[in-house]
C-alpha positions as CSV (number, residue, x, y, z in Angstrom):
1,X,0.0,0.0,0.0
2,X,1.1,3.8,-0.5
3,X,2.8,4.7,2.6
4,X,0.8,7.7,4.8
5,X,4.5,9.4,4.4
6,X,4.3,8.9,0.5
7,X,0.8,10.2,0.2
8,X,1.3,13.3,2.1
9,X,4.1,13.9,0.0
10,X,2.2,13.8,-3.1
11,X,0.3,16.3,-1.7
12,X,2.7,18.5,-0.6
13,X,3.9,21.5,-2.4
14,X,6.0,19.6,-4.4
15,X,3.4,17.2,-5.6
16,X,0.4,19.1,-5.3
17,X,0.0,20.7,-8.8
18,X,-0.1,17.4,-10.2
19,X,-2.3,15.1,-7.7
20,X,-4.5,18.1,-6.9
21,X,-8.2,17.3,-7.6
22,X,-9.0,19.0,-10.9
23,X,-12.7,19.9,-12.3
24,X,-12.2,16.2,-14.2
25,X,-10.3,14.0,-11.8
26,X,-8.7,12.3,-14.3
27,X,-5.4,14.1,-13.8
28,X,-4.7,12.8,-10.0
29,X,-5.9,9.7,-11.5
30,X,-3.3,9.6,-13.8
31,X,-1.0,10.5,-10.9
32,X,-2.2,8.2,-8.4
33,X,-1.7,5.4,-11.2
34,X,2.0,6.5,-12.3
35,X,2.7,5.8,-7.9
36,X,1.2,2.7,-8.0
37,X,3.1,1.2,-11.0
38,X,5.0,-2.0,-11.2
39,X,2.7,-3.1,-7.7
40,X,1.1,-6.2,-8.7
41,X,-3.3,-5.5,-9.2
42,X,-4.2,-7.8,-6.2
43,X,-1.7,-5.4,-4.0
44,X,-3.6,-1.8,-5.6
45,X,-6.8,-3.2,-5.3
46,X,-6.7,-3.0,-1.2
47,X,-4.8,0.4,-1.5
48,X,-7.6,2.8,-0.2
49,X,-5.6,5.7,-1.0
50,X,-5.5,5.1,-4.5
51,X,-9.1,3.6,-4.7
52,X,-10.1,7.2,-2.9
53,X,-8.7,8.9,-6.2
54,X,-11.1,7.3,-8.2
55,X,-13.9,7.9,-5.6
56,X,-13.3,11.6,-5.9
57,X,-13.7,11.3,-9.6
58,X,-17.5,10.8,-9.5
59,X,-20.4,13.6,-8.3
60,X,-22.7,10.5,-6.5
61,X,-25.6,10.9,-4.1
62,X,-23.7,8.9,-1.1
63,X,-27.0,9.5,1.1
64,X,-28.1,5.9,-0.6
65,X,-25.5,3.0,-1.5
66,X,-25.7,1.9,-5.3
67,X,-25.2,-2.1,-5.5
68,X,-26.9,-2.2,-8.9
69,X,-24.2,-1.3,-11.4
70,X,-25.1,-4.0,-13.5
71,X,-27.5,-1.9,-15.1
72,X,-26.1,0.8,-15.6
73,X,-23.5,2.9,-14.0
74,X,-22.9,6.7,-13.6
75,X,-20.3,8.3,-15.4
76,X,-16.9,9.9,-13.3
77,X,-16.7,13.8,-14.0
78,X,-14.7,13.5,-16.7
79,X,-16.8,11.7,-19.1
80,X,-20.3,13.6,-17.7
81,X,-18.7,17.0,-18.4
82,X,-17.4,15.9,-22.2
83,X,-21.0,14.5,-23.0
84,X,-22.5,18.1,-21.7
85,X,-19.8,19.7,-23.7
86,X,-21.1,17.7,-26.7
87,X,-24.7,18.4,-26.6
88,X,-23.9,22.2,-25.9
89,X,-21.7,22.0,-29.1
90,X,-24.3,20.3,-31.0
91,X,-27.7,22.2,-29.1
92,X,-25.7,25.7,-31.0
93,X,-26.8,24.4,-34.6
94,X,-27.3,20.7,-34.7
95,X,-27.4,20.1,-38.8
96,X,-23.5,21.3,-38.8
97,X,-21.9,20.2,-35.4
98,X,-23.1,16.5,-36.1
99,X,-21.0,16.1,-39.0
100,X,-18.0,17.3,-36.7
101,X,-19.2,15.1,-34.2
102,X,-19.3,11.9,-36.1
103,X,-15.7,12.3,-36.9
104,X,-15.0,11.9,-32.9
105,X,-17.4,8.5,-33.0
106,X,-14.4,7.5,-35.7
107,X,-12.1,8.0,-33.1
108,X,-14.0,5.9,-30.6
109,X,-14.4,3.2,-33.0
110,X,-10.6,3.0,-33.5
111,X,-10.1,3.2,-30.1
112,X,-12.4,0.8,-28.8
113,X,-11.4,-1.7,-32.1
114,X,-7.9,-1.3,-30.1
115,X,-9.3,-2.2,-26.8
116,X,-11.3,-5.1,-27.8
117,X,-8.8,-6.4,-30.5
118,X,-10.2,-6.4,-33.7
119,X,-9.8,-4.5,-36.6
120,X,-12.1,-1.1,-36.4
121,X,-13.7,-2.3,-40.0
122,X,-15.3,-4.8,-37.5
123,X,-16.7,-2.7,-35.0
124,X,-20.0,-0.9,-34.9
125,X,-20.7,1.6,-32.6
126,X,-24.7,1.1,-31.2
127,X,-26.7,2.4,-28.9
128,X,-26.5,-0.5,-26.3
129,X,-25.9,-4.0,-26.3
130,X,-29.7,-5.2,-27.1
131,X,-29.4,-3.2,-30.7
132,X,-26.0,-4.7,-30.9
133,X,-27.3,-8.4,-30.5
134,X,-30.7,-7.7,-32.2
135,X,-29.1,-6.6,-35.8
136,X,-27.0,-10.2,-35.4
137,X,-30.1,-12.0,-34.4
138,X,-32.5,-10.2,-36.9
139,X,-29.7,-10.3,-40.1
140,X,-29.2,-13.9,-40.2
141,X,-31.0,-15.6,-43.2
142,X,-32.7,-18.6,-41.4
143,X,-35.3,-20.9,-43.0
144,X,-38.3,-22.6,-41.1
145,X,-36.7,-25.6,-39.1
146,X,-33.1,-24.2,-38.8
147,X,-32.3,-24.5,-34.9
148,X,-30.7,-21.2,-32.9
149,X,-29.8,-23.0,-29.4
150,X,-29.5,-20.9,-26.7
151,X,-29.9,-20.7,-22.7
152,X,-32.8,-20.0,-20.2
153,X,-30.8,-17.9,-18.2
154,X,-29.8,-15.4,-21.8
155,X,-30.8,-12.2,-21.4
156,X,-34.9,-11.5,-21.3
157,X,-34.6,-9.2,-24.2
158,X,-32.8,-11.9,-26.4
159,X,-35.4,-14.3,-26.0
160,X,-37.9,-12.5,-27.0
161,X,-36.4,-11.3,-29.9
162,X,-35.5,-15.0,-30.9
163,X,-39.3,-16.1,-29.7
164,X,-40.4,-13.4,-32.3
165,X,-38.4,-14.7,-35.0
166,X,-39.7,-17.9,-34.2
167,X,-43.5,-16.9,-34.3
168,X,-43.0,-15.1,-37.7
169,X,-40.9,-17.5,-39.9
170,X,-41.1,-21.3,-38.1
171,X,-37.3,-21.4,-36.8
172,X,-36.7,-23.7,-33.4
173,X,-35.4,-22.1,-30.5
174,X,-33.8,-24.6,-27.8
175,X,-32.8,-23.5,-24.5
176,X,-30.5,-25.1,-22.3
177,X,-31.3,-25.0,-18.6
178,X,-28.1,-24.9,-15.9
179,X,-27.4,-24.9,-12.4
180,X,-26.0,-22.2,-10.7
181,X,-23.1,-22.1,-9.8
182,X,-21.5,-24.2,-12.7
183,X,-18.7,-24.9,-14.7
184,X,-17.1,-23.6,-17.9
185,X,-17.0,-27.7,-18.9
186,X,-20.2,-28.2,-17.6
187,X,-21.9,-25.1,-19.9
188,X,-19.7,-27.4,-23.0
189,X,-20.8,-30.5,-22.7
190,X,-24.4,-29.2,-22.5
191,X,-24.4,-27.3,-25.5
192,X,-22.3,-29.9,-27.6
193,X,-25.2,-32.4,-26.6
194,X,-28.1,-30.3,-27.4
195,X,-26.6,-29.7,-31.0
196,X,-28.4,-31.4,-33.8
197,X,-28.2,-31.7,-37.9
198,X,-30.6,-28.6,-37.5
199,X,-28.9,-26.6,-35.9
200,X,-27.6,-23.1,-37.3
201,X,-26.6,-20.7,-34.4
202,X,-25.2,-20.8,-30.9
203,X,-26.2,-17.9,-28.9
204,X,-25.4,-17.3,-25.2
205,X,-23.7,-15.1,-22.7
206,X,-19.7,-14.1,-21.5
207,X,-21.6,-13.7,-18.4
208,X,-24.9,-13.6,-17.3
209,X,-26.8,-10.7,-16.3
210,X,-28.1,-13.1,-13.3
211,X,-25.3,-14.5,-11.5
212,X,-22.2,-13.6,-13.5
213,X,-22.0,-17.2,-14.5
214,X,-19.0,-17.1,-17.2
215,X,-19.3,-19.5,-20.4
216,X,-16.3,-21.2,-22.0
217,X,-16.6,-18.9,-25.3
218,X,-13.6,-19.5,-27.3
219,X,-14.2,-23.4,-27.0
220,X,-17.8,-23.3,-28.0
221,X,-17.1,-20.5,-30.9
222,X,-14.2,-23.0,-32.2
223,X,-16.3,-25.7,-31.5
224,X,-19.4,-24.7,-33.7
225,X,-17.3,-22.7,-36.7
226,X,-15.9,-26.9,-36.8
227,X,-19.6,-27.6,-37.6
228,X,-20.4,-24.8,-39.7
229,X,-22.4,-22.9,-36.9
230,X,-22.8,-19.1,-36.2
231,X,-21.9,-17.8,-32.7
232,X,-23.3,-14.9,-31.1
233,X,-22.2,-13.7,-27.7
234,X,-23.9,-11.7,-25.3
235,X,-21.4,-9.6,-23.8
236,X,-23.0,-6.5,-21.8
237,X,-21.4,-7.6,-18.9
238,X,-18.0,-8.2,-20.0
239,X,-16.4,-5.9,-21.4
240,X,-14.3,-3.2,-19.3
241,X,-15.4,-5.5,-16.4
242,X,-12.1,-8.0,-16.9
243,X,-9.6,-7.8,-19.4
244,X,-10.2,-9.8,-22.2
245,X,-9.5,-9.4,-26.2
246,X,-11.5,-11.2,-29.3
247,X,-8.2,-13.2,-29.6
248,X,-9.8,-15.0,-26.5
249,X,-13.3,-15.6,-27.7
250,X,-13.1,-16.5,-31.7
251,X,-16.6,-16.2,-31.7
252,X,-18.8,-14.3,-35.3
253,X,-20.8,-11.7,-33.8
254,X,-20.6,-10.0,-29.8
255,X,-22.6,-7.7,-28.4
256,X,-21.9,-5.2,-25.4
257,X,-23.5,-2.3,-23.6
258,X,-20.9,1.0,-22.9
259,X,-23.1,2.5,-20.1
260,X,-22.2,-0.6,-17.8
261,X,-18.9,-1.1,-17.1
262,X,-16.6,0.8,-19.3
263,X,-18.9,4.2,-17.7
264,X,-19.7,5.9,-20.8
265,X,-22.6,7.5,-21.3
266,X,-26.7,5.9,-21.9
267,X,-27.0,5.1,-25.4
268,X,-23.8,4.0,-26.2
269,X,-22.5,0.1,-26.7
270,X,-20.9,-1.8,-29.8
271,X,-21.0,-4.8,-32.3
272,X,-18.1,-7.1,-33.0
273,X,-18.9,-8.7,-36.7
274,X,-16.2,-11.0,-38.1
275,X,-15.3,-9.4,-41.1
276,X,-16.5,-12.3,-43.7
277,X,-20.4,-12.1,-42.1
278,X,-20.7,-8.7,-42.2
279,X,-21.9,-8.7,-46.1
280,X,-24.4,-11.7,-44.9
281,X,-25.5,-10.1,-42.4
282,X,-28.8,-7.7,-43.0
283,X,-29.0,-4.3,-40.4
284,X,-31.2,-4.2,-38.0
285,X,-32.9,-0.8,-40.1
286,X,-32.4,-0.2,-44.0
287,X,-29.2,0.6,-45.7
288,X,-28.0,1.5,-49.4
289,X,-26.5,-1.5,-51.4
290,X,-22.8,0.1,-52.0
291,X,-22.8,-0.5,-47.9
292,X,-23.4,-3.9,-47.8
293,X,-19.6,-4.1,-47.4
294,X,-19.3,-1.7,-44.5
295,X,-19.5,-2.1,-41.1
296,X,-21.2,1.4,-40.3
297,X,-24.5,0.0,-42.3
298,X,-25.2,-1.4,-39.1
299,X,-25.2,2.3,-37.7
300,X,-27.7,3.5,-40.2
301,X,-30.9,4.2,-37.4
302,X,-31.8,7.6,-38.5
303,X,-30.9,10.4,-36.9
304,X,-29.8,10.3,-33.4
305,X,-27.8,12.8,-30.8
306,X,-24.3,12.1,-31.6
307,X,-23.0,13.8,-28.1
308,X,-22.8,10.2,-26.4
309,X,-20.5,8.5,-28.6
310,X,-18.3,11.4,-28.8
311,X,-18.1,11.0,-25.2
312,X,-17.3,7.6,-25.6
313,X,-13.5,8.4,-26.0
314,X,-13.2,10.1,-22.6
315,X,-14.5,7.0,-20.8
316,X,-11.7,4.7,-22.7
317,X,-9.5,7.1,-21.1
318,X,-10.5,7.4,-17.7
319,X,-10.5,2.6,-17.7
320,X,-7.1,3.0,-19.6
321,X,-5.9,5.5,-16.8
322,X,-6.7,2.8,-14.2
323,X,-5.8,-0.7,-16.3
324,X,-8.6,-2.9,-16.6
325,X,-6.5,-5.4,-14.4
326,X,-6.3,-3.4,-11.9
327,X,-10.3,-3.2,-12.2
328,X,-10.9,-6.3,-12.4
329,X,-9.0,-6.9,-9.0
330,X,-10.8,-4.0,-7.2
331,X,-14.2,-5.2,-8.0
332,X,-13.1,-8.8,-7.0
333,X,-12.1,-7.3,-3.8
334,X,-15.3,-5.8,-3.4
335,X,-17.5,-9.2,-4.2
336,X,-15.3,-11.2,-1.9
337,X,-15.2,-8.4,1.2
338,X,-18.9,-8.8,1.7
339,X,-19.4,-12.5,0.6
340,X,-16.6,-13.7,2.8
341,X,-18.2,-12.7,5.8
342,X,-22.0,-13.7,4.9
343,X,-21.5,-17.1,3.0
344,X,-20.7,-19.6,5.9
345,X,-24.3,-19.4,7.4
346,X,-26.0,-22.2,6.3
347,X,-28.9,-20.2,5.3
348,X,-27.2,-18.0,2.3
349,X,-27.4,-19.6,-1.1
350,X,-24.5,-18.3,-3.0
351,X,-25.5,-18.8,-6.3
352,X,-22.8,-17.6,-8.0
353,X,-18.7,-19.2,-8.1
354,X,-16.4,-17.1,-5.7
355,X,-13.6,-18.9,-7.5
356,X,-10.2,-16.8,-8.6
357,X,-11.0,-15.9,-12.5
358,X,-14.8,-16.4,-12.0
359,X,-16.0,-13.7,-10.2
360,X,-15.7,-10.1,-10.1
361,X,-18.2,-7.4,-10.1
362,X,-21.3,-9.2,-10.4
363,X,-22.6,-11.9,-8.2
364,X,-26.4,-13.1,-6.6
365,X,-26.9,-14.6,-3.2
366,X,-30.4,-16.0,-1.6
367,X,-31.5,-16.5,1.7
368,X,-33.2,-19.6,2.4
369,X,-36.8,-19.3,3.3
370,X,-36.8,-15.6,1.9
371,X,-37.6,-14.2,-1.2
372,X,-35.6,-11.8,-3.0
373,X,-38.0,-9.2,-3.7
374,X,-38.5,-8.8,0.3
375,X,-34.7,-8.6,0.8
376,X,-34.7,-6.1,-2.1
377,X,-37.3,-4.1,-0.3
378,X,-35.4,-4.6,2.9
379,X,-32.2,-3.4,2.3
380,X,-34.1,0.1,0.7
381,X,-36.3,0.7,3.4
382,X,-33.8,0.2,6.4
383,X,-30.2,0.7,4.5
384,X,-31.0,2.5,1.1
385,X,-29.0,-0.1,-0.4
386,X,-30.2,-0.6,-4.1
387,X,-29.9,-4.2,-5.8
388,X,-31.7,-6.2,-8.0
389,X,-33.8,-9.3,-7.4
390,X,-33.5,-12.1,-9.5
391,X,-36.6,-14.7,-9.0
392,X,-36.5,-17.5,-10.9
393,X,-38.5,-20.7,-10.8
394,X,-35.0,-22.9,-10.1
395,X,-33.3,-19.8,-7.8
396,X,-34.2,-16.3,-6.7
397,X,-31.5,-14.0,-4.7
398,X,-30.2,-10.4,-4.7
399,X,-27.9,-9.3,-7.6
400,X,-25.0,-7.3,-6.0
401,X,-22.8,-5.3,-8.2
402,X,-20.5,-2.9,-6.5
403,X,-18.2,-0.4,-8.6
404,X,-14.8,1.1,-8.5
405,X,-16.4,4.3,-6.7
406,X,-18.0,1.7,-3.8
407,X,-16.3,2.4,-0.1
408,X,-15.1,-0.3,2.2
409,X,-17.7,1.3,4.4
410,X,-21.0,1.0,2.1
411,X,-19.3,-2.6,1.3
412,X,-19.5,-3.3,5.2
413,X,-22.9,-1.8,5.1
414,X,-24.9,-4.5,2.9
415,X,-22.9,-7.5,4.8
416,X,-24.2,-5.7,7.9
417,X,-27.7,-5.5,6.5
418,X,-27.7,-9.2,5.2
419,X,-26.3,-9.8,9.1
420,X,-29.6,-8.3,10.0
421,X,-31.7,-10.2,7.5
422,X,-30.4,-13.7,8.8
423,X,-30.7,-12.4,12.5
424,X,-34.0,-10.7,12.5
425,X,-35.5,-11.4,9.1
426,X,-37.1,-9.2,6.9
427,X,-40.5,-7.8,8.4
């Protein structure tokens, strides 16, 4: 950890033009980072001092605790201010600025190409990771009888968008049904037997929005290219959560939300298309034939406020200014902290793995005998916690997803509150 001697130092008059808090905060950020470097993530990620940089980044409402990042999470200064920037810039005469502004969207393609690892011909900047996912599952050509297998636990959204497809032109949908916890093999071999003559497209999560369960994508992408299947990947929980690159999933089309974890504004996200499907693939709203080459004919929804993406390349900055391993380790920290100290009762149903490389961020837990949506309403009446419940015929429980603004102390605060919930119940 920084030393009390070394942090005082930075903000002595020596240091304190460069670590001083700045109308951004990405500045100290950038600091605080260069002091930390070479320290392995595991060892930053219990460094309070540095983790209180990034806490002063954000303008929050700390009167209530925010355990429901997973579905969507507020923006640090520094990207807020550049999307307000934009739509002032835009707002002054909106016919010229756009045009000005779509050249910064370039830049965030190119920039988030880099970050994901594929070319930026690949990558189409959407308005969130449903759209994203929709134009893959809406431009396939399928035929009446060809198979898309999927999950139960796949987004809601998803489903319903294959169900639709299903009730207008015959296709099968099959979803596969899991336990929770499970494991990366386990999530294979169930696939790999559910896969029949019929079957055209494989379509399921990184993680789940539910539990965080992860799926074994680069196998099952290789797996079904072998057989001549598509894959589609769900990933609005993924990406800027853990590091990751396409080299690491193979799969044809992924889907991801930006507003999550990457903190960039609401109507922002991206779709991965491998290079050879894009032509194949029809967009999700009409396009001219000279584009059926180009990736942006995916992008082609009308007209739309072009602030958000701009702002896009000010959140890639502020995750590349703290290293998505050094994330990735802080929000572990943050799952394990309160789960540690709840998970031995006999009563809590973890339904999600605390195992190294499988959780991070995002994780669910039950108590036995009581549903989630009282111990949702509990923890907002009494604590002004906010989390999601999950209730599902097989499990139900509370999804907890802290961020890298969450204190030790509002940490502390929901394993207190669950303390309560097993002590004294919920009424």
């Amino acid at each position: 950890m920084v030393s009390r001697r070394a942090f005082l130092r930075l903000t002595s008059a020596a240091g304190t033009a460069a670590y001083a808090f700045t109308s951004s905060g990405l500045e100290s950020l950038l600091a605080a980072s260069a002091q930390v470097a070479g320290r392995s993530a595991d060892d930053v990620a219990q460094d309070e001092f540095y983790w209180r940089e990034v806490q002063h980044a954000f303008d929050l409402d700390r009167t209530l605790i925010n355990l429901n990042n997973g579905n969507s999470c507020p923006s640090p200064r520094t990207v807020h201010s550049a999307l307000k920037h934009y739509l002032d810039m835009s707002n002054q005469a909106p016919v010229h600025y756009r045009g000005q502004l779509e050249q910064n969207k370039e830049t965030a393609r190119r920039r988030l190409a880099a970050e994901f690892g594929c070319d930026k011909e690949e990558l189409a900047i959407t308005r969130n990771s449903s759209e994203a996912l929709q134009i893959a599952q809406n431009g396939l050509d399928l035929k009446p009888g060809d198979e898309v297998l999927t999950t139960e636990q796949d987004y809601g959204r998803m489903l319903t968008t294959w169900d639709q497809r299903a009730r207008r032109e015959g296709i099968t949908i099959t979803k596969i049904n899991f336990p929770v916890p499970t494991t990366q093999d386990d999530l294979y071999e169930r696939f790999e037997h559910a896969i029949t003559p019929r079957t055209k497209v494989l379509h399921f999560c990184h993680i789940t929005n539910l539990t965080g369960q992860q799926f074994p994508v680069k196998r099952l992408s290789q797996m079904a290219r072998q057989r001549g299947i598509l894959t589609i990947v769900d990933g609005a929980h993924a990406f800027a959560h853990f590091p990751f690159k396409l080299a690491d999933l193979d799969c044809d089309y992924y889907g991801t939300s930006l507003h999550k974890w990457l903190l960039a504004p609401h109507n922002t996200g991206f779709l991965y298309v491998r290079r050879d499907r894009i032509e194949p693939t029809w967009p999700l709203t009409a396009a001219p034939s000279r584009s059926n080459k180009d990736i942006r004919k995916f992008e082609e929804v009308g007209t739309i406020a072009a602030a958000p993406f701009a702002a896009i390349n000010e959140a890639i900055a502020y995750h590349q200014a703290i290293g998505g391993d050094r994330k990735a380790a802080r929000l572990r920290f943050l799952t394990l902290r309160w789960a540690n100290r709840i998970k031995d009762d006999p009563r809590v149903q973890m339904h999600s793995s605390l195992k190294a490389g499988d959780a991070y961020g995002l994780a669910n837990v039950g108590v036995q005998g009581v549903a989630a949506a009282d111990i949702n309403r509990f923890l907002w009446n009494k604590y002004r916690i906010i989390t999601s419940p999950i209730t599902r015929p097989d499990y139900q429980g509370v999804r907890v997803t802290p961020n890298i603004y969450t204190t030790l102390e509002e940490i502390d605060t929901f394993s207190t509150a669950m303390d309560d919930v097993l002590k004294n119940g919920v009424s």
